[in-house]
MOPAC internal coordinates of N, CA, C and O (Angstrom, degrees):
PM7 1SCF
backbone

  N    0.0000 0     0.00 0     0.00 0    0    0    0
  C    1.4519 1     0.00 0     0.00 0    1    0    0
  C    1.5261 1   108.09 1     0.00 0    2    1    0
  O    1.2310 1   119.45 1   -48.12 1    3    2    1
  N    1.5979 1   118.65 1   131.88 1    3    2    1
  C    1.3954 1   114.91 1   161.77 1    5    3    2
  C    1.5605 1   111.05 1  -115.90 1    6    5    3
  O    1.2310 1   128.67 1   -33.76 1    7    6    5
  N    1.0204 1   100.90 1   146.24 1    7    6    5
  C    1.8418 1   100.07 1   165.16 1    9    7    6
  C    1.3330 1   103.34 1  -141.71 1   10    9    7
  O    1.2310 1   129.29 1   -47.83 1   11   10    9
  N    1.9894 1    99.69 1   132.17 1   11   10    9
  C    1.0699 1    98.74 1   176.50 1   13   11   10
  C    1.8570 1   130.54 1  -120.61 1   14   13   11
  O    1.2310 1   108.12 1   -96.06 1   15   14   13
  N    1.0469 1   139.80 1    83.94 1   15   14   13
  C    1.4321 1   145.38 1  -174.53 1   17   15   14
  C    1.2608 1   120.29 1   -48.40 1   18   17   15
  O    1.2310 1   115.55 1   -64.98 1   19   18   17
  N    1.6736 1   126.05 1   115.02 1   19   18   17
  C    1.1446 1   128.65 1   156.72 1   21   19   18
  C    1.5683 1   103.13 1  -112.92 1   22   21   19
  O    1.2310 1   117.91 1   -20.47 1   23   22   21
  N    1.2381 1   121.59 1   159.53 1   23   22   21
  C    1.2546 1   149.43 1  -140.21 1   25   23   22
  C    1.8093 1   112.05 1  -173.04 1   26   25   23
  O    1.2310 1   126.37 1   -82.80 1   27   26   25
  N    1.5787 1   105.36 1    97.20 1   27   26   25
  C    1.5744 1   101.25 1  -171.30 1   29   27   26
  C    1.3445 1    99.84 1  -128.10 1   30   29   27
  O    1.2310 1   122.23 1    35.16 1   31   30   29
  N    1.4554 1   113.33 1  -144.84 1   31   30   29
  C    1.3690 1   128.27 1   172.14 1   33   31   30
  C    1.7232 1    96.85 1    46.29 1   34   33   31
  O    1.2310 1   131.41 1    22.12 1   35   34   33
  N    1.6413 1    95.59 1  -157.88 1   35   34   33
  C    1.4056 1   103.53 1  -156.41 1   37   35   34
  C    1.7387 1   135.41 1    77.38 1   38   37   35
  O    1.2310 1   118.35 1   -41.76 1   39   38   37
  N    1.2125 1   120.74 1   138.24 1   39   38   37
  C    1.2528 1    94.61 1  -170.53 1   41   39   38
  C    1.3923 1   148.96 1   -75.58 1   42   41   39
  O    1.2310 1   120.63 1  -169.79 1   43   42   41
  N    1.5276 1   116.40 1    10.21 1   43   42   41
  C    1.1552 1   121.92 1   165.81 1   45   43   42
  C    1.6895 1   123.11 1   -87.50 1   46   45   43
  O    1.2310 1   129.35 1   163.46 1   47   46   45
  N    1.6771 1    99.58 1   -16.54 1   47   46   45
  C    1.5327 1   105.17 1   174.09 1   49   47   46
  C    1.3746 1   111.90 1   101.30 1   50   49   47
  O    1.2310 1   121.28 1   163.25 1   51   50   49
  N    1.9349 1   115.16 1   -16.75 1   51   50   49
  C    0.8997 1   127.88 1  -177.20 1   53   51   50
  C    1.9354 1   108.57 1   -40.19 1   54   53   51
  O    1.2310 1   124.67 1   -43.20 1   55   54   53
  N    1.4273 1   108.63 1   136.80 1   55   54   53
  C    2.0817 1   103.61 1   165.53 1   57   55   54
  C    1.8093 1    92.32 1  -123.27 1   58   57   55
  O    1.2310 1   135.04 1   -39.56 1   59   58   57
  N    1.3512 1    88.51 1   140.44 1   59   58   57
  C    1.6978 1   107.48 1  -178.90 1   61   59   58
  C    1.8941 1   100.35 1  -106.82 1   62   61   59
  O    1.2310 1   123.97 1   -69.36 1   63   62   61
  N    1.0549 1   109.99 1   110.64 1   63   62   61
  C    1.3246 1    93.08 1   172.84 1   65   63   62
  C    1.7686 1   118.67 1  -128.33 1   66   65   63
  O    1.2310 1   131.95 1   -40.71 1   67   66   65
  N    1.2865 1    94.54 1   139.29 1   67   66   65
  C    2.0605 1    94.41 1  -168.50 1   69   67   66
  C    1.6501 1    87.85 1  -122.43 1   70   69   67
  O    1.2310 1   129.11 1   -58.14 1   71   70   69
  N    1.7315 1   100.05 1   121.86 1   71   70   69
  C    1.5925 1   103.06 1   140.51 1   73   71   70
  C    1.4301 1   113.31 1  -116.37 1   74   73   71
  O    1.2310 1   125.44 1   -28.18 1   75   74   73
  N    1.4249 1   107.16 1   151.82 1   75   74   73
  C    1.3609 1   118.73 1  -170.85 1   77   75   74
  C    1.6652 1    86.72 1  -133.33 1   78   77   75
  O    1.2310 1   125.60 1   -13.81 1   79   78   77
  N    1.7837 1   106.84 1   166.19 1   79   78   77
  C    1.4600 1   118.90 1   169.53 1   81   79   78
  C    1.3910 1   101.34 1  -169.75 1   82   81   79
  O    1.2310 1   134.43 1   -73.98 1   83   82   81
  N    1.2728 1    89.71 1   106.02 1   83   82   81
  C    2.0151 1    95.17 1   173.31 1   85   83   82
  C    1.4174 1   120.43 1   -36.38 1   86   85   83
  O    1.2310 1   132.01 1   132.80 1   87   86   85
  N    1.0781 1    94.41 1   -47.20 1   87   86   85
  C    2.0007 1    78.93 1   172.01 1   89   87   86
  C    1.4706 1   131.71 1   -85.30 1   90   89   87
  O    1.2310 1   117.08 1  -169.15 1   91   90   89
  N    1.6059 1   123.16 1    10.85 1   91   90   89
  C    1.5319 1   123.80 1   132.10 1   93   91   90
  C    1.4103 1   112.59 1   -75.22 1   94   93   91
  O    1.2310 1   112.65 1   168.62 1   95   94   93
  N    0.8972 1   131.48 1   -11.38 1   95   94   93
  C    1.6113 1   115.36 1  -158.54 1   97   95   94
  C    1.5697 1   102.45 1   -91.99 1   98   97   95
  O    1.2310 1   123.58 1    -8.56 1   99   98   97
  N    1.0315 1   110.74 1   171.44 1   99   98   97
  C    1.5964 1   114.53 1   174.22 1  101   99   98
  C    1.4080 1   122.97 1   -73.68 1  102  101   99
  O    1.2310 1   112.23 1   -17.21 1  103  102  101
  N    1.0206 1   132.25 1   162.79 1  103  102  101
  C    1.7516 1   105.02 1   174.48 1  105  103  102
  C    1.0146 1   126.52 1   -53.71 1  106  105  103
  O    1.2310 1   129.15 1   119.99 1  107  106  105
  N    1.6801 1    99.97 1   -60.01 1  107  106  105
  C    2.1994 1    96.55 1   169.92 1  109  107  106
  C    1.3623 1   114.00 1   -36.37 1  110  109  107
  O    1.2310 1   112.98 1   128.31 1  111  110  109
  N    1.1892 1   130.86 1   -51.69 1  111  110  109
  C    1.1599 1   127.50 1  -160.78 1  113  111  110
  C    1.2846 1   116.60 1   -90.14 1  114  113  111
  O    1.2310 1   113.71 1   175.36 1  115  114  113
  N    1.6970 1   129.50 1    -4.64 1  115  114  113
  C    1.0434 1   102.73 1   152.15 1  117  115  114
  C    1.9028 1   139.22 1  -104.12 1  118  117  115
  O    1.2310 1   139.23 1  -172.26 1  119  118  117
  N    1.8161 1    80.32 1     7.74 1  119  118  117
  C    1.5106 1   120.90 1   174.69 1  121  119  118
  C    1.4480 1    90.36 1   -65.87 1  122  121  119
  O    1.2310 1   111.37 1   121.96 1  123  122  121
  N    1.2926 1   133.86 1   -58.04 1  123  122  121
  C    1.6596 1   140.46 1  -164.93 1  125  123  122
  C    1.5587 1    95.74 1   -65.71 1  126  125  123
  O    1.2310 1   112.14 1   142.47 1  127  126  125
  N    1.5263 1   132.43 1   -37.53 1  127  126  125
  C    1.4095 1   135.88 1  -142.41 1  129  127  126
  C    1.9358 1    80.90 1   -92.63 1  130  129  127
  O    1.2310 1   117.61 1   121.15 1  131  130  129
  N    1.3671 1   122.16 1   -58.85 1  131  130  129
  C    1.0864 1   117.59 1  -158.27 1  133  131  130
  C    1.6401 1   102.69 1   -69.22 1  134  133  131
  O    1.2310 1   110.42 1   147.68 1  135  134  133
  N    1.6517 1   135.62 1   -32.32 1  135  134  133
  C    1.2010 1   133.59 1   149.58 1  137  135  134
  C    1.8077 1   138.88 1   -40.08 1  138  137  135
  O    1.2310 1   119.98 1   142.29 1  139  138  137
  N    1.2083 1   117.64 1   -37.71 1  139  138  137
  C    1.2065 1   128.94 1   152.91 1  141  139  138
  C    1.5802 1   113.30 1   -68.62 1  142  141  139
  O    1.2310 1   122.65 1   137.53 1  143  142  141
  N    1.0653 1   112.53 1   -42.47 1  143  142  141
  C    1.8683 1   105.33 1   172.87 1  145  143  142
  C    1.2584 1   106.16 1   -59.96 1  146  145  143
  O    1.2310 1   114.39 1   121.03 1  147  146  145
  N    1.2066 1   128.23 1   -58.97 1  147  146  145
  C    1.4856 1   116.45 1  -167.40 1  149  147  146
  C    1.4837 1   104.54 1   -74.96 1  150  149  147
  O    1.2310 1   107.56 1   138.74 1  151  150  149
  N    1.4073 1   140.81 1   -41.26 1  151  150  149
  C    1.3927 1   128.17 1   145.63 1  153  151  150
  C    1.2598 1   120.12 1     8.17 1  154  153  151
  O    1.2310 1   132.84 1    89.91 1  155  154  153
  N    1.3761 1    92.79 1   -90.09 1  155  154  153
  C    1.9143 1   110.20 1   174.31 1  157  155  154
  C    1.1709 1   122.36 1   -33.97 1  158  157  155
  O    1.2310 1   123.15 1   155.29 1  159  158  157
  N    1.3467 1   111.57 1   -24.71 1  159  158  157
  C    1.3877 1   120.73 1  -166.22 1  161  159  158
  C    2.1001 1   105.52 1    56.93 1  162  161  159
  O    1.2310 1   127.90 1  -139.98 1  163  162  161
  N    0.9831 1   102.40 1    40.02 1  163  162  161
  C    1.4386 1   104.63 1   176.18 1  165  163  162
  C    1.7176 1   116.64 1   -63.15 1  166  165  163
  O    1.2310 1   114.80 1   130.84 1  167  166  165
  N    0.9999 1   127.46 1   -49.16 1  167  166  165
  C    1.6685 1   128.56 1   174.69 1  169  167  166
  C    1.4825 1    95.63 1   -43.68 1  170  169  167
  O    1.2310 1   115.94 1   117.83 1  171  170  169
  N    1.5477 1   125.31 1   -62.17 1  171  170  169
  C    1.2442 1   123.98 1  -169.85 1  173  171  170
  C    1.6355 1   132.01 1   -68.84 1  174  173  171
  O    1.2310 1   122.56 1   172.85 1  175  174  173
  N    1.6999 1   112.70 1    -7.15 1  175  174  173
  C    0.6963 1   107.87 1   174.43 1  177  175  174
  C    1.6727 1   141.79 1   -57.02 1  178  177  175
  O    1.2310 1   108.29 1   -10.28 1  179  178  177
  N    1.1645 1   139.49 1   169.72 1  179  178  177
  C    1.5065 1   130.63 1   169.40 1  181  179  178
  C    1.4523 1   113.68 1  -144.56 1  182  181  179
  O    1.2310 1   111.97 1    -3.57 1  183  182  181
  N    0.9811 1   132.75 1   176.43 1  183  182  181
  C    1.4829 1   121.09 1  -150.22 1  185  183  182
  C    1.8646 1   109.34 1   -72.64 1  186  185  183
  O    1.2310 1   131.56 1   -17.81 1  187  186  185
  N    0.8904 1    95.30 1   162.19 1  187  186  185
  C    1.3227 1    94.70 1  -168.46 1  189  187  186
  C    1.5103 1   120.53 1   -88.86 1  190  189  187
  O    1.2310 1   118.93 1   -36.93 1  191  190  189
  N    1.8075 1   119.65 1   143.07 1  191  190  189
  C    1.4274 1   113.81 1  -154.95 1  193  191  190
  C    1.9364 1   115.04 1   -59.59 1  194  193  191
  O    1.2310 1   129.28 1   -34.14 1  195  194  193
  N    1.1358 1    99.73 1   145.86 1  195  194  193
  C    1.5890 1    84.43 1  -158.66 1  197  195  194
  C    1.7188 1    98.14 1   -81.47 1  198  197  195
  O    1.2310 1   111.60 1    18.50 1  199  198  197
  N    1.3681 1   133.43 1  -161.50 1  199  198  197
  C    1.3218 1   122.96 1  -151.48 1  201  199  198
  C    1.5281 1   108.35 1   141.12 1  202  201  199
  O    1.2310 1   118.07 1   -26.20 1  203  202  201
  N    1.2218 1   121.29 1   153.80 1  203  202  201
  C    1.4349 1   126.89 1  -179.92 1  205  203  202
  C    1.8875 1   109.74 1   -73.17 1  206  205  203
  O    1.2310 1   126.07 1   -50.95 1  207  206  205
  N    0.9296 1   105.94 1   129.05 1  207  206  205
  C    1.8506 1   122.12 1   165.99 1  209  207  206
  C    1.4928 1    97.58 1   -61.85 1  210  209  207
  O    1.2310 1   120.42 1   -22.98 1  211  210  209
  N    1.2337 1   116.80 1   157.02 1  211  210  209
  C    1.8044 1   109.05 1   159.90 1  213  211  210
  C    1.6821 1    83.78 1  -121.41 1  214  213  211
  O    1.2310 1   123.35 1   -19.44 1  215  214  213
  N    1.1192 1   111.18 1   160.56 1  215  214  213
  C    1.6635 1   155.87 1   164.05 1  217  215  214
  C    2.1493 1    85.68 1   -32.35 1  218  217  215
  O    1.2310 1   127.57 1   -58.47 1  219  218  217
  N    1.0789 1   103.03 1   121.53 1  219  218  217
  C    1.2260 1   107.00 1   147.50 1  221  219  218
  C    1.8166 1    94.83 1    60.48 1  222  221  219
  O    1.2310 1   125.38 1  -143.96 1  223  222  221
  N    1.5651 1   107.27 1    36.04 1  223  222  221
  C    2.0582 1    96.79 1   160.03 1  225  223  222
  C    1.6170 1   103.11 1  -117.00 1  226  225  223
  O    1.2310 1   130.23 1   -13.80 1  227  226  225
  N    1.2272 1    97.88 1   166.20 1  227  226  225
  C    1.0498 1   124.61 1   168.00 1  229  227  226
  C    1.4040 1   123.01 1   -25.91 1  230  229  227
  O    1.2310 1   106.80 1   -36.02 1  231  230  229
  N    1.1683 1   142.17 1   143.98 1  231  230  229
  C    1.5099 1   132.40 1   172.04 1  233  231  230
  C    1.3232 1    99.73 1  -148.00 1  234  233  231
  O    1.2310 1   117.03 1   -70.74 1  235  234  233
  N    1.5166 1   123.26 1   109.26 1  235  234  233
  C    1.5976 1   119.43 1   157.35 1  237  235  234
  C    1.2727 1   128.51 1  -106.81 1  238  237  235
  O    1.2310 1   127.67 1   -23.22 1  239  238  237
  N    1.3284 1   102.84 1   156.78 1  239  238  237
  C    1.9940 1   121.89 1   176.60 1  241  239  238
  C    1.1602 1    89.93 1  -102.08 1  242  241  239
  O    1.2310 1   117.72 1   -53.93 1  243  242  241
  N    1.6132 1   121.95 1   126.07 1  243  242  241
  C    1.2380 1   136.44 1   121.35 1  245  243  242
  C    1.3048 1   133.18 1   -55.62 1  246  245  243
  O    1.2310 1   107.52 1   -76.06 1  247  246  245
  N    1.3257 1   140.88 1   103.94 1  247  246  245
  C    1.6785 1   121.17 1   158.89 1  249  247  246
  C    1.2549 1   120.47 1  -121.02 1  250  249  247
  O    1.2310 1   116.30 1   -48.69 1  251  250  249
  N    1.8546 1   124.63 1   131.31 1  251  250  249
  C    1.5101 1   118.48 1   177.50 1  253  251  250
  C    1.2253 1    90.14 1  -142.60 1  254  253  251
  O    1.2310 1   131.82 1   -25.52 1  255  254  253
  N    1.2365 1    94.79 1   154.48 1  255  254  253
  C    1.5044 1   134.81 1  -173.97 1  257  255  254
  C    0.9085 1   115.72 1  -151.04 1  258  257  255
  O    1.2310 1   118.23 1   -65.32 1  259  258  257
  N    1.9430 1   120.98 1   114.68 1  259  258  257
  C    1.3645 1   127.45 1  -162.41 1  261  259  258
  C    1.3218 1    91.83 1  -146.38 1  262  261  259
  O    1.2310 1    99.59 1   -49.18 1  263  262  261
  N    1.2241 1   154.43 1   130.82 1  263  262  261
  C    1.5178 1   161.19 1   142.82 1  265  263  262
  C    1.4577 1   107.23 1    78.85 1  266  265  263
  O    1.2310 1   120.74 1    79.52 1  267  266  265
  N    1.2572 1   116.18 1  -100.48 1  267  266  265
  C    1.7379 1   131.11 1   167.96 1  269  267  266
  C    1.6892 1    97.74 1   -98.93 1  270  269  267
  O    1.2310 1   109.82 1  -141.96 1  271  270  269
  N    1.1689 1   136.71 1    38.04 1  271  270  269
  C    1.3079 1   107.01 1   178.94 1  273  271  270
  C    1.5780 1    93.71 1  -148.25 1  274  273  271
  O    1.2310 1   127.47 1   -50.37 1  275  274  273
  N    1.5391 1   103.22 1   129.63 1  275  274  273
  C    1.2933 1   115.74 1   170.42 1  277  275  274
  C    1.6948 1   105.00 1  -120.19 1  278  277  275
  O    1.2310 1   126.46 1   -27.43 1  279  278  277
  N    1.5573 1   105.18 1   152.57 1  279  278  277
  C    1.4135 1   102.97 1  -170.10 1  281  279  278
  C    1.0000 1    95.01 1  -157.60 1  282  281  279
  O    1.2310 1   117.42 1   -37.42 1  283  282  281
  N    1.4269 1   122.51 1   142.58 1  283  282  281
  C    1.8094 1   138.77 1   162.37 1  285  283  282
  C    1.5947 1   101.93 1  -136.00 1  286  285  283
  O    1.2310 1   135.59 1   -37.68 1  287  286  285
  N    1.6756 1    87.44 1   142.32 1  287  286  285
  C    1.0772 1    88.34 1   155.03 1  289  287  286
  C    1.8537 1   101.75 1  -170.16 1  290  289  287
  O    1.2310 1   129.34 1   -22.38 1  291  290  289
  N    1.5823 1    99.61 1   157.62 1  291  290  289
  C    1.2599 1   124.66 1  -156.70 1  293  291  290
  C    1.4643 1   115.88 1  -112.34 1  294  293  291
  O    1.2310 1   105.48 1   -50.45 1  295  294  293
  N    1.6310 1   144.51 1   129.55 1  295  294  293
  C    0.8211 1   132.82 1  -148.13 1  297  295  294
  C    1.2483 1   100.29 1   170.35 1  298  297  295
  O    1.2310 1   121.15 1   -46.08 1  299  298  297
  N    1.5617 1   115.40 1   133.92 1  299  298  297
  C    1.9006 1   128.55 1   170.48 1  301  299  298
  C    1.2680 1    95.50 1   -70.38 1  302  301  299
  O    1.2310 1   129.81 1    -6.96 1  303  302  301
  N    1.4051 1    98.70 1   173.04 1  303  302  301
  C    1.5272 1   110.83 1   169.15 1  305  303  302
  C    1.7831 1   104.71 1   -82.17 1  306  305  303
  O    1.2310 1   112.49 1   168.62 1  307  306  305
  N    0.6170 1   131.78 1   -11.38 1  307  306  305
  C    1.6614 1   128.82 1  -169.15 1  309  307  306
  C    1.6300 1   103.73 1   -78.21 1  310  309  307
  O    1.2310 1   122.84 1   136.26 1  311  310  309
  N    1.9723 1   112.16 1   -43.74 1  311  310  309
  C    0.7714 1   111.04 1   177.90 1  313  311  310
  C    1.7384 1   137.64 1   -84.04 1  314  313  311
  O    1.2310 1   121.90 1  -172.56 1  315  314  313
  N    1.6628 1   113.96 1     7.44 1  315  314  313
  C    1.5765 1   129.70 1  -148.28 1  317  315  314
  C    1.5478 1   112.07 1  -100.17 1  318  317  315
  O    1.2310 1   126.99 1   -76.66 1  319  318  317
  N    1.4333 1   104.17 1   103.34 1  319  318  317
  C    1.2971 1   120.76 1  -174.65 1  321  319  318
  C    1.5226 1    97.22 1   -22.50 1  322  321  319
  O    1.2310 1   119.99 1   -11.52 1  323  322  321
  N    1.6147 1   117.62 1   168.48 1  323  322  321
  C    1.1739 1   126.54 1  -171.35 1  325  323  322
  C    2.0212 1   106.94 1   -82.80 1  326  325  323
  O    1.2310 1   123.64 1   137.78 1  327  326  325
  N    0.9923 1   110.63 1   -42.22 1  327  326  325
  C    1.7216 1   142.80 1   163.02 1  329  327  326
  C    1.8078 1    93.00 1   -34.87 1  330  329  327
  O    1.2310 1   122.41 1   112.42 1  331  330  329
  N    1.0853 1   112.99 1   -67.58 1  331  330  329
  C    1.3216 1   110.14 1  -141.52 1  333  331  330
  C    2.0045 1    83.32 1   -74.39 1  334  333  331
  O    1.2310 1   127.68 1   141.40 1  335  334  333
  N    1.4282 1   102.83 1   -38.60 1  335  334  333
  C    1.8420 1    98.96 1   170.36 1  337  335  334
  C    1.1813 1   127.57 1   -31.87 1  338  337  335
  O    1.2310 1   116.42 1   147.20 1  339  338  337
  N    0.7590 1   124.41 1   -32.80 1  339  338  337
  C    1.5741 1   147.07 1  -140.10 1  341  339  338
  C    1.6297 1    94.51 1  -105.82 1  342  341  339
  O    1.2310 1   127.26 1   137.26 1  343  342  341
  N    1.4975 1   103.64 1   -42.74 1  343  342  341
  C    1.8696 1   110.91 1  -154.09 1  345  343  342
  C    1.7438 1    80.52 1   -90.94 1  346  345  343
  O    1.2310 1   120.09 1   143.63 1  347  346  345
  N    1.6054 1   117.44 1   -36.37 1  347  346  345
  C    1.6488 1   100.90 1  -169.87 1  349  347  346
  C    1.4800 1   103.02 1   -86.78 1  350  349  347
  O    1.2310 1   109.38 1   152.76 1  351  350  349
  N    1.1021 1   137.51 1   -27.24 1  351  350  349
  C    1.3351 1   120.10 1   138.45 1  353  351  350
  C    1.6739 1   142.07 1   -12.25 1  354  353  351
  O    1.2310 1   126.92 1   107.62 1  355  354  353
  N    1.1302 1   104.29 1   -72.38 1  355  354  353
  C    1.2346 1   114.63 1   159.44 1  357  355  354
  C    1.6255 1   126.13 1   -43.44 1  358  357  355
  O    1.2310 1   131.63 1   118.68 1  359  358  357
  N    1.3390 1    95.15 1   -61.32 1  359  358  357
  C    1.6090 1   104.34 1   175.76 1  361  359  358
  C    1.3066 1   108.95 1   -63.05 1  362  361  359
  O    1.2310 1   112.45 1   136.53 1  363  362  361
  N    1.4420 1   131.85 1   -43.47 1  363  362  361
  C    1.2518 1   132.57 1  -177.45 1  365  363  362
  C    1.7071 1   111.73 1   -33.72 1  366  365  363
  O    1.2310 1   131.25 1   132.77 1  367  366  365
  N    1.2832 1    95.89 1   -47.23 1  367  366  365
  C    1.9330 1   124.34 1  -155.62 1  369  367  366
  C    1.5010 1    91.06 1   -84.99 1  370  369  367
  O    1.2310 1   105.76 1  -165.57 1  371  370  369
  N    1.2612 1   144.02 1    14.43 1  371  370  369
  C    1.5763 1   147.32 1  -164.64 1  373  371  370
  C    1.4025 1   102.07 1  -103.38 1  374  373  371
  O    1.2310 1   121.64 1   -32.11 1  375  374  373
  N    1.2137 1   114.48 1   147.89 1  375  374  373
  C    1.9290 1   117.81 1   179.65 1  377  375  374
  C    1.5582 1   101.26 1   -76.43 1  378  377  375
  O    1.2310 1   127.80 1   152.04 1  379  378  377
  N    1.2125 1   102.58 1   -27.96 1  379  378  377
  C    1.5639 1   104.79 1  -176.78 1  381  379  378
  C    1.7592 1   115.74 1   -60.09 1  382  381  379
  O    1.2310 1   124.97 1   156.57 1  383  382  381
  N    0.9288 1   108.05 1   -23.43 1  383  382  381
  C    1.7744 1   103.87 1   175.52 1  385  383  382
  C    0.8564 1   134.34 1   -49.65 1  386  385  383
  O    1.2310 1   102.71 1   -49.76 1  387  386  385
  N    1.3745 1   149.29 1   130.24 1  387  386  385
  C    1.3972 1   146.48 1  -171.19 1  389  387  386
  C    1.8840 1   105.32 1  -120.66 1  390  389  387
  O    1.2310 1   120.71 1   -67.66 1  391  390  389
  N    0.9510 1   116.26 1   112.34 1  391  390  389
  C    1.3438 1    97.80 1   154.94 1  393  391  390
  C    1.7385 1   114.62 1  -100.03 1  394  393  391
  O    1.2310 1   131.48 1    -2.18 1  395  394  393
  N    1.7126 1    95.44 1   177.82 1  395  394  393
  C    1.3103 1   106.18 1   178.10 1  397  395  394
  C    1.1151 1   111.78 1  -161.90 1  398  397  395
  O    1.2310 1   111.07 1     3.87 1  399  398  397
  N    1.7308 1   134.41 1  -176.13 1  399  398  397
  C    1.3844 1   127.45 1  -178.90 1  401  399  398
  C    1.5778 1    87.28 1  -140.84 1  402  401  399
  O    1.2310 1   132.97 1   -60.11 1  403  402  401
  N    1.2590 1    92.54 1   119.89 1  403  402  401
  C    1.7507 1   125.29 1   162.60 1  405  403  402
  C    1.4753 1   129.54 1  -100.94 1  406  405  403
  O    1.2310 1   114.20 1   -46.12 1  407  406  405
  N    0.8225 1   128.59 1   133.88 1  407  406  405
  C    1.2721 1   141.39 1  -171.75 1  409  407  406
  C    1.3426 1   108.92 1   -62.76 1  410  409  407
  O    1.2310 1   120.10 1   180.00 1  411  410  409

């Protein structure tokens, strides 16, 4: 399994980005990685309800890839199921994160 998190917008411009891949990770941790995915209910997701952006929110990329299944998906923070909070949470709090400032 990989999942991959980007994290942009906002008003400093700041991008947060986490890749993870179960087979670097340790077992716990990718025992924890495959538990927060299904959490999220991420396989089940579908696009997200559409709705106004405000000026300066959040905008994330989802990407996973687990066996036959590839999945993205794209979404403000205004609009992000409560599930998937929880899973970018987690990832947020990961050594693996990189931020950066993009133009």
């Amino acid at each position: 399994m990989r999942l991959s998190v980007r994290r942009g917008g906002g008003f400093a411009g700041i991008v947060a980005r986490t890749d993870l891949d179960a087979d670097t990770l340790s077992q716990a941790d990718a025992a924890a990685l495959a538990a927060e995915v299904d959490r999220a209910g991420l396989r089940s997701l579908t696009d997200p309800p559409g709705g106004r952006t405000w000026p300066d929110s959040l905008l994330y990329d989802i990407s996973l890839t687990d066996d036959s299944l590839e999945f993205h998906y794209h979404c403000s923070e205004e609009s992000l199921p409560e599930g998937v909070r929880t899973l970018l949470a987690w990832v947020d709090a990961r050594p693996e994160r990189v931020e950066s400032i993009e133009p």
